[in-house]
C-alpha positions as CSV (number, residue, x, y, z in Angstrom):
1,X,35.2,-13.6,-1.1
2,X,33.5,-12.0,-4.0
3,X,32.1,-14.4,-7.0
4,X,31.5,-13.1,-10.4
5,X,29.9,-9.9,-11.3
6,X,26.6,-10.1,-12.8
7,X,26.1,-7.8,-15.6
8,X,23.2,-6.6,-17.6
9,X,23.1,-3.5,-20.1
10,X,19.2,-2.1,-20.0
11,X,18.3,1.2,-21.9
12,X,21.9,1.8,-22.4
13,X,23.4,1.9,-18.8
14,X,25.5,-1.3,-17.5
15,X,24.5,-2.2,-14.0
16,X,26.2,-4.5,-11.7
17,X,25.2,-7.0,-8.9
18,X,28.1,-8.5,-7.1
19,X,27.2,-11.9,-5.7
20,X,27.8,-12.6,-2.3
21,X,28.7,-15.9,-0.9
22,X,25.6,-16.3,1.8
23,X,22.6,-14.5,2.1
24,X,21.2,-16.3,5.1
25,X,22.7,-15.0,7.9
26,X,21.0,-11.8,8.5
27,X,20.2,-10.7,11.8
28,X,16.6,-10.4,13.2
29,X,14.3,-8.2,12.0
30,X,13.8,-6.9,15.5
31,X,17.1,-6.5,16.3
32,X,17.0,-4.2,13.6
33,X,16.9,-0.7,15.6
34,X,15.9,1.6,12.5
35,X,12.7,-0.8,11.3
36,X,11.7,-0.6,15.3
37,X,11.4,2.9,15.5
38,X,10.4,2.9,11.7
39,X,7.7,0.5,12.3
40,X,6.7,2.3,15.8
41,X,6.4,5.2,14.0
42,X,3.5,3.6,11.8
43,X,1.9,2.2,14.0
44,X,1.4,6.0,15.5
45,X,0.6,7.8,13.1
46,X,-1.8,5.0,11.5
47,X,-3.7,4.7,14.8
48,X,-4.1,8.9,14.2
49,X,-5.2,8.6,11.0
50,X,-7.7,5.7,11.6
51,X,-9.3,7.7,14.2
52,X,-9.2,10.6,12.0
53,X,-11.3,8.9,9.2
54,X,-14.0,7.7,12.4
55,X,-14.0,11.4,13.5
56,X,-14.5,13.2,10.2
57,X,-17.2,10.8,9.5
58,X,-19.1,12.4,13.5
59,X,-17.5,16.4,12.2
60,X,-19.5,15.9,8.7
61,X,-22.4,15.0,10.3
62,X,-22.2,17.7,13.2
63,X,-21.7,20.4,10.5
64,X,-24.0,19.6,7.4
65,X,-26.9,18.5,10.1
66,X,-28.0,15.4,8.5
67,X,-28.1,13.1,5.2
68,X,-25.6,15.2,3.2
69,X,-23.1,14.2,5.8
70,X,-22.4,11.2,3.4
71,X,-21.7,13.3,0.1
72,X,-18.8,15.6,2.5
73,X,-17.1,12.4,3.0
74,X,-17.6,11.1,-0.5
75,X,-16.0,14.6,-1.6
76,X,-13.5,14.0,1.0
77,X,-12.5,10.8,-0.4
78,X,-12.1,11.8,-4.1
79,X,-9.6,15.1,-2.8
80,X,-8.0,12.7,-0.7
81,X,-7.1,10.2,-3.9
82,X,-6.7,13.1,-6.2
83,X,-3.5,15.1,-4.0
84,X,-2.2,11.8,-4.1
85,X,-1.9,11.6,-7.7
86,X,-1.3,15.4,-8.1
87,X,1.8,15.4,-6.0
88,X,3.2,11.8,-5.2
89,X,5.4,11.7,-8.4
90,X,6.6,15.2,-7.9
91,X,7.5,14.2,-4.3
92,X,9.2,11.0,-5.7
93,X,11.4,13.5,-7.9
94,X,12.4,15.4,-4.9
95,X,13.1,12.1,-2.1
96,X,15.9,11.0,-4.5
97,X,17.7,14.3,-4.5
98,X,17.3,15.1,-0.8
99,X,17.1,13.6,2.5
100,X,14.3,11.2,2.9
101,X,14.7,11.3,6.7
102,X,14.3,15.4,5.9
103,X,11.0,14.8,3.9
104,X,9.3,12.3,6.0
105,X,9.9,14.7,10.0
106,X,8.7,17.4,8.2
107,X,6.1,16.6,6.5
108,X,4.9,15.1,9.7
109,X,5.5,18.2,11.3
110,X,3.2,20.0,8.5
111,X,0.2,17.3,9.0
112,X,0.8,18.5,12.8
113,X,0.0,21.6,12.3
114,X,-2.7,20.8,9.6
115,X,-5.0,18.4,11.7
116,X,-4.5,21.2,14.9
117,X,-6.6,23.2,13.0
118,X,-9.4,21.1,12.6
119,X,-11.3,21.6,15.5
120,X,-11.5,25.3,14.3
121,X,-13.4,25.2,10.4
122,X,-17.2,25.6,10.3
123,X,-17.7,24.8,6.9
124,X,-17.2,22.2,4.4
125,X,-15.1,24.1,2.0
126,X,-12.6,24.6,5.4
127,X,-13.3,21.0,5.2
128,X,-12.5,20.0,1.9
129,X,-9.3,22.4,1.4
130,X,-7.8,20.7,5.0
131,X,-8.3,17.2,3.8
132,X,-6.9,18.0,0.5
133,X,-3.7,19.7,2.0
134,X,-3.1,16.8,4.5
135,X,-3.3,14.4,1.8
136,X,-0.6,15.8,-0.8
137,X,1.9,16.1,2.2
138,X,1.0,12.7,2.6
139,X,1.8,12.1,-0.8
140,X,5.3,13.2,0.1
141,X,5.7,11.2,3.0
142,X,4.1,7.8,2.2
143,X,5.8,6.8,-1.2
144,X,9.2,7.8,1.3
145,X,8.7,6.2,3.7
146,X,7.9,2.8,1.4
147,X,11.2,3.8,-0.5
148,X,13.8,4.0,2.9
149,X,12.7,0.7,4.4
150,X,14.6,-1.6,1.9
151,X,17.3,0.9,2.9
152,X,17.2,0.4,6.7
153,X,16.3,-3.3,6.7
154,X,18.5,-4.8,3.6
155,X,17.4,-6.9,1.1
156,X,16.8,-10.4,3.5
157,X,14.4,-8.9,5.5
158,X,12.6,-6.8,3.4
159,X,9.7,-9.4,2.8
160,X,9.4,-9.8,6.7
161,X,9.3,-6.3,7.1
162,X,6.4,-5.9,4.6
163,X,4.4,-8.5,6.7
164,X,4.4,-6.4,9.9
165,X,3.8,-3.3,8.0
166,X,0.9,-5.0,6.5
167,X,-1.1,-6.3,9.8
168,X,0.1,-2.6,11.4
169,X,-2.1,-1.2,8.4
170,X,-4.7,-4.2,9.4
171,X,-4.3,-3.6,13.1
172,X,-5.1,0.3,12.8
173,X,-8.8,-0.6,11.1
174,X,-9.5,-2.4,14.0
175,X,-8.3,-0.5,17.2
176,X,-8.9,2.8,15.6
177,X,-12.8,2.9,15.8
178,X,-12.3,1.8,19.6
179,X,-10.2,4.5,20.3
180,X,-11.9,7.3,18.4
181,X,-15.4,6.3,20.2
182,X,-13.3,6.3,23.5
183,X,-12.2,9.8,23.1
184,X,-15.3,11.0,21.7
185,X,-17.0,9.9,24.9
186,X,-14.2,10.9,27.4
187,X,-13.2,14.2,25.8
188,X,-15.3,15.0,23.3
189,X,-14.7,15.7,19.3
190,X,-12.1,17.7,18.8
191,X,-9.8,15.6,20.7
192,X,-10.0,13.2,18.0
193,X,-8.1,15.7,15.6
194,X,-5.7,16.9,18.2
195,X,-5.1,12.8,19.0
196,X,-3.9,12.6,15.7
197,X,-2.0,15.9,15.1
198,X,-0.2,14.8,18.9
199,X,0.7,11.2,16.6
200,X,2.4,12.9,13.7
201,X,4.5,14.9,16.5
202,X,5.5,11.2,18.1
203,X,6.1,10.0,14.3
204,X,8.3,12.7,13.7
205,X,10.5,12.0,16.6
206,X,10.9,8.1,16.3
207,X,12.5,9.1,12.6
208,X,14.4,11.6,14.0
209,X,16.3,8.9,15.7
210,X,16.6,6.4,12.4
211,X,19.9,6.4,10.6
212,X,18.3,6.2,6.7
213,X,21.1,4.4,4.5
214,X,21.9,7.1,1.6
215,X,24.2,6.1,-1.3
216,X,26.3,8.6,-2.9
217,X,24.2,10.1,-6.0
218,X,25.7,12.0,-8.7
219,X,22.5,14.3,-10.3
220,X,21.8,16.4,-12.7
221,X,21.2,19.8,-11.9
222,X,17.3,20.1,-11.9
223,X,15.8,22.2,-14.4
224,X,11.8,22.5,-15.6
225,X,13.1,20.5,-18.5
226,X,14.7,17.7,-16.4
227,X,11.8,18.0,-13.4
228,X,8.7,16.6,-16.1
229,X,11.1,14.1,-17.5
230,X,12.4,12.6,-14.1
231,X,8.5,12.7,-13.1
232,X,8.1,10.1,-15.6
233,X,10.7,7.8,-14.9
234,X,8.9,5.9,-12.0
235,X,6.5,4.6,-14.3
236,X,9.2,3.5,-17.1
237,X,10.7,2.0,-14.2
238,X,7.2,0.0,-13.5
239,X,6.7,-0.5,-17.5
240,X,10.0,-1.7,-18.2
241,X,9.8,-5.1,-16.4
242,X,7.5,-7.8,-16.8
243,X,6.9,-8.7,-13.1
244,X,6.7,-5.0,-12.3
245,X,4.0,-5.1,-15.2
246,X,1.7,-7.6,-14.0
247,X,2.2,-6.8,-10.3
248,X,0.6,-3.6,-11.3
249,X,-1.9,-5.2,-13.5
250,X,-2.9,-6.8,-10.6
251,X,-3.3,-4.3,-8.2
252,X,-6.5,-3.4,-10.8
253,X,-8.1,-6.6,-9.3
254,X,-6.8,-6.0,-5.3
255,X,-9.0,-2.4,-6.0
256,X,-11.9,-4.1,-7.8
257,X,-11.8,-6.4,-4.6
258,X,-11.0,-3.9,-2.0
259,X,-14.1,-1.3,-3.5
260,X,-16.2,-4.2,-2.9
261,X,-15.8,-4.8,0.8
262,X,-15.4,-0.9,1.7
263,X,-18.6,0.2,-0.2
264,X,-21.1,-2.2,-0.5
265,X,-20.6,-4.4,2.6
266,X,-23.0,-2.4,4.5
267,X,-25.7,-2.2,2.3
268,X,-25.2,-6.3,1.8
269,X,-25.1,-6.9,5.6
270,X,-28.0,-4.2,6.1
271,X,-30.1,-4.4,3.3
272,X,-29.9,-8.3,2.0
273,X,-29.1,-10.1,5.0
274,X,-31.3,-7.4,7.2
275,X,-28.6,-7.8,9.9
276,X,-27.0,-4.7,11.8
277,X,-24.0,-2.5,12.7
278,X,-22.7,-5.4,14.7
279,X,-22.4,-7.7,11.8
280,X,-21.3,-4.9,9.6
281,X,-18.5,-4.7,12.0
282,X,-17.9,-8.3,12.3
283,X,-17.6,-8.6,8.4
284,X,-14.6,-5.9,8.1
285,X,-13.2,-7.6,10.9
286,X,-13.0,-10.7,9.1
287,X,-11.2,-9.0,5.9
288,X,-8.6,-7.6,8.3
289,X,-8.1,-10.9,9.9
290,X,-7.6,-12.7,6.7
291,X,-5.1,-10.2,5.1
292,X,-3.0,-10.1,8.6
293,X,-2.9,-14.0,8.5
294,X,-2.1,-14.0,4.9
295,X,0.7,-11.5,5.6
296,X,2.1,-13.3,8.8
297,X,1.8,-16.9,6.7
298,X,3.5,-15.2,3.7
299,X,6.6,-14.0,5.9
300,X,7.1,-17.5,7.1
301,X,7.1,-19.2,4.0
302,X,8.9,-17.0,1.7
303,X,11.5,-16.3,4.8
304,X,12.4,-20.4,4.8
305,X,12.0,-20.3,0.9
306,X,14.5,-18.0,0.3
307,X,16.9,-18.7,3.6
308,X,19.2,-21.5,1.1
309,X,19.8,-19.1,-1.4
310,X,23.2,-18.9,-1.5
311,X,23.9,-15.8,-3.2
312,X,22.3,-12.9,-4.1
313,X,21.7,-13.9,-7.8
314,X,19.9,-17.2,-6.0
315,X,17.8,-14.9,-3.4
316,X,16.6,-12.8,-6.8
317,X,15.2,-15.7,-8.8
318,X,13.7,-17.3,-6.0
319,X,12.1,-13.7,-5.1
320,X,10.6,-13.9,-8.9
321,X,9.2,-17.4,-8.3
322,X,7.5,-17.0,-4.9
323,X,6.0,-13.6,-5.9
324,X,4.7,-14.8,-9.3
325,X,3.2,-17.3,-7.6
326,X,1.5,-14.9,-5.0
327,X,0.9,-12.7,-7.2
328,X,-1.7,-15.0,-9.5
329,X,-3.0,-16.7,-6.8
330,X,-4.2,-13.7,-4.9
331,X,-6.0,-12.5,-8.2
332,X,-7.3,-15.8,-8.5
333,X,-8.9,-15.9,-5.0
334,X,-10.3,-12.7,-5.4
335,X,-12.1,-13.3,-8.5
336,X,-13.6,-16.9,-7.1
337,X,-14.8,-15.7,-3.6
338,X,-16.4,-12.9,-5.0
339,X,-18.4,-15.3,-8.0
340,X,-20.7,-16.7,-5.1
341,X,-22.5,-13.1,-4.7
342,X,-25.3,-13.8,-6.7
343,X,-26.5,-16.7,-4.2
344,X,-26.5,-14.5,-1.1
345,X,-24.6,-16.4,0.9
346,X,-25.7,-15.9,4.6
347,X,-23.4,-14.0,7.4
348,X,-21.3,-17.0,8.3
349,X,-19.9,-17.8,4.6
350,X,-20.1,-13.8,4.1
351,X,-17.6,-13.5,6.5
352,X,-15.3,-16.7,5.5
353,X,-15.4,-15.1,1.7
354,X,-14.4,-12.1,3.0
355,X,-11.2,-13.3,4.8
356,X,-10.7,-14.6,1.7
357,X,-11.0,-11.4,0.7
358,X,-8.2,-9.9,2.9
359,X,-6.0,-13.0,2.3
360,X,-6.1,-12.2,-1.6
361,X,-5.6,-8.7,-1.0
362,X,-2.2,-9.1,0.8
363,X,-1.1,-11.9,-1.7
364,X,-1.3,-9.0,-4.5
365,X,0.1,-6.5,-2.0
366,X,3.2,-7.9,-0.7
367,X,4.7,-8.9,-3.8
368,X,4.0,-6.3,-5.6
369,X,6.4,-4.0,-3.0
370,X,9.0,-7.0,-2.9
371,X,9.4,-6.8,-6.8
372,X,9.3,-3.1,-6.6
373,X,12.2,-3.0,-4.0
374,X,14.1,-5.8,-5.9
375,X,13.8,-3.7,-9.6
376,X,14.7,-0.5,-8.1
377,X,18.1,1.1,-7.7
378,X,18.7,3.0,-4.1
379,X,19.0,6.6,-6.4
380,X,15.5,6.3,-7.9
381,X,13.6,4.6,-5.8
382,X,11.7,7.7,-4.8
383,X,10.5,8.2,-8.1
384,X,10.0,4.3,-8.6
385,X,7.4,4.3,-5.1
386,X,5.6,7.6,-5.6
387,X,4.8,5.9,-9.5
388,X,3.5,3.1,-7.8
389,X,1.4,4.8,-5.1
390,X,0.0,7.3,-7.9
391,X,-1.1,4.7,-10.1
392,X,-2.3,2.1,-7.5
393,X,-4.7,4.5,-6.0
394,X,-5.7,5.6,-9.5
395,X,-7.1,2.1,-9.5
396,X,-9.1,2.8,-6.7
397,X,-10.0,6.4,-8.5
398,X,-11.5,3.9,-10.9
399,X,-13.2,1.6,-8.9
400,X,-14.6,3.2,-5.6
401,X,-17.4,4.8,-8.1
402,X,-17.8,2.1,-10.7
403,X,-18.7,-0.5,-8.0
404,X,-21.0,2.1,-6.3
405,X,-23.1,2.7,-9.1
406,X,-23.2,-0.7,-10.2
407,X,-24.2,-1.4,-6.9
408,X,-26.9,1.0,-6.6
409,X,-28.2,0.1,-10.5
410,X,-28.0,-4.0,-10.0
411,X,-27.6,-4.3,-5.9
412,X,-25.2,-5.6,-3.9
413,X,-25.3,-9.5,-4.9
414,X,-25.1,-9.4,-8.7
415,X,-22.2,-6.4,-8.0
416,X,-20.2,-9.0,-6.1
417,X,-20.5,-11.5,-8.7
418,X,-19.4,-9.0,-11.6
419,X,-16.4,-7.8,-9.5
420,X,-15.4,-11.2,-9.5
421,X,-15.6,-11.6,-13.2
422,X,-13.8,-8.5,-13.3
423,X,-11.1,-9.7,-11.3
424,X,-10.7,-13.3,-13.2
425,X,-10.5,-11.1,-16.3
426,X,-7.8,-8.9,-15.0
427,X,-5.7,-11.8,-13.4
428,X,-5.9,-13.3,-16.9
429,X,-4.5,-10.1,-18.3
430,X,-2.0,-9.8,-15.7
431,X,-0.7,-14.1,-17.0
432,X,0.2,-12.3,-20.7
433,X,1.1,-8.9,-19.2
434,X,3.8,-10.2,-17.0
435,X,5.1,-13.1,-19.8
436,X,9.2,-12.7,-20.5
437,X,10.0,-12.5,-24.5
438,X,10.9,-15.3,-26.1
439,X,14.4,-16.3,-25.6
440,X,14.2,-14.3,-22.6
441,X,16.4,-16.3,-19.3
442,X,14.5,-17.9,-16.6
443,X,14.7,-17.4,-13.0
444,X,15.8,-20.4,-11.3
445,X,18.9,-21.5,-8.8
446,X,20.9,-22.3,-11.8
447,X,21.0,-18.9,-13.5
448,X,24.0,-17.5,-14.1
449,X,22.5,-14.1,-14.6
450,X,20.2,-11.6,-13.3
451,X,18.0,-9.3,-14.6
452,X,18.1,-7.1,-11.6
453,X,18.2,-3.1,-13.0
């Protein structure tokens, strides 16, 4: 039983989305054997990284000897962002003309061998060149791995999936310090790298096991010519839809945000508030907490939002509305909790706004992936992820320094408040960015079209 096809020429192709009678009756997410050993698979290898991050932080400091332990990791930070943009559109090119299951076992198998080796460098250039090769293989398996799971979990549980994959992301900031001072203490060091190499190795084998979804694909022969204009077409993808366009707008303010808590939390907690590591921890505690509940809470509601839709034409404007929603009032949120800097409120209402801060964080997040999933087609989805993972971690590119030095020039509670102007600003931006033009049709459960390309 097969209703009407929906039809909608865009740049000169026709694309078609036949409706389907219910859209409800999708099994659960856990019964779902490919997100399982997907998801277990993150878990891993986030739990490796995060203990990575703790232990590079102890190898800086064990090599350099002292203070410029800091500017290592501040180095290590910038190569880590730069591979990303350098070679995540590139990879996007190449996951939609191969096997994605190919790309993501080995490029764990290449991060394998990369983190075994850390143990052995002695200097910070061995330093540097490791963490910039681990990072553009990352590049390659990230923006993947985002791209198969719509693939492997369909389009009704695609939101749901994005929550768990959110508070694993969460969960990993949490348990990975534990861990890596648990190893350092039991084993010493190196067994912090070699933890993490042993992850990809577990990674690799849970997606050996996944059967990734691949739809027949008929491609051009690839060519220079062909290679710099398909690395391109992720971001027309992004450009070429309003929602898309204001997702990504906002994804400005989630970095403003996000730059705020990572960087100049400890010199608030420290410095203004004279408290310790304790409540340091405390306080990115609380911003994990609030962007797992927000991500959990979001599941739910969109889940029973979306569960009367009765086709998918139905599901897709009801996706629009919930996400537009989200989508300003995460912006929103971030913007107002971060206004109240200036007044140096004390650790308790610190740690409330940053929940807050979390919270707003996932609301940009989470949407922004659902709209990307719902505007893609499964061919060029590759491309369509790796554009988005370049360009949202050029936003941090932008902003991990900018809020540093303003912090260091004005300090830590007048940096807050000008975030937070920044990020009313942006969410404004993102309100005209993501308008339809006139005449344009509505998203609602009485649409007889879709604008789903």
């Amino acid at each position: 039983m097969i209703a009407d096809s929906l039809r909608r020429e865009t740049e000169g192709e026709t694309f078609t989305l036949m409706e389907t009678p219910c859209v409800q009756s999708a099994a659960p997410l856990w019964h779902n054997n490919g997100f399982r050993l997907l998801f277990s698979a993150q878990i891993i290898s986030l739990l490796g990284s995060g203990v990575t991050t703790v232990g590079l932080a102890l190898f800086a400091y064990q090599i350099t000897g002292g203070a410029s332990a800091t500017a290592v990791i501040g180095n290590a930070l910038m190569l880590r962002i730069l591979a990303f943009l350098l070679f995540s559109q590139p990879a996007g090119v190449i996951a939609d003309r191969v096997s994605r299951k190919q790309i993501l076992i080995i490029a764990d198998l290449i991060r394998f061998g990369l983190l075994a080796l850390f143990p052995f460098i002695n200097s910070v250039w061995q330093i540097n060149a490791l963490i910039f090769a681990i990072n553009a293989v990352t590049a390659f398996f990230t923006p993947t791995f985002e791209a198969s799971i719509p693939e492997v979990v369909g389009d009704e549980q695609y939101v749901k999936a994005l929550s768990f994959s959110r508070v694993a992301v969460d969960a990993e900031a949490v348990a990975a310090p534990a861990v890596a001072g648990l190893l350092v203490a039991l084993l010493g060091l190196r067994w912090v790298f070699w933890f993490d190499a042993i992850t990809y190795l577990f990674s690799a084998l849970l997606v050996a096991f996944v059967i990734i979804p691949r739809a027949a694909k008929t491609m051009t022969p690839l060519s220079w010519r062909i290679f710099f204009e398909e690395i391109t077409h992720g971001t027309r993808v992004l450009l070429r839809e309003p929602s898309l366009r204001q997702a990504l707008t906002l994804s400005l303010a989630e970095a403003t945000a996000g730059a705020a808590a990572i960087v100049v939390t400890v010199a608030y907690v420290r410095d203004v508030l004279g408290r310790g590591e304790t409540a340091f921890a405390m306080m990115m505690a609380a911003l994990g907490l609030g962007s797992t509940v927000a991500a959990l809470l979001l599941g739910r509601a969109s889940g029973r939002y979306e569960r009367g839709a009765r086709n998918k034409a139905i599901l897709h404007g009801r996706r629009h509305q919930w996400t537009a929603q989200a989508l300003m009032l995460g912006g929103t949120v971030l913007g107002l909790l971060l206004l109240p800097g200036v007044f140096v409120p004390p650790l308790f209402v610190f740690g409330l706004l940053w929940m807050l801060n979390g919270a707003g964080q996932a609301l940009i997040a989470i949407p922004s992936s659902t709209l990307l999933a719902e505007h893609t087609r499964e061919e060029e989805r590759g491309r369509a992820y790796a554009a988005h993972f370049a360009l949202t971690h050029a936003c941090w590119l932008l902003t991990y320094p900018a809020v540093g030095h303003a912090a260091a020039r004005w300090g830590a509670p007048a940096t807050f408040t000008v975030a937070g102007i920044v990020c009313l600003l942006i969410t404004l931006a993102a309100k005209v960015v993501g308008r339809r033009p006139s005449g344009a049709h509505s998203h609602d459960d009485n649409s007889s079209r879709t604008d789903l390309i």
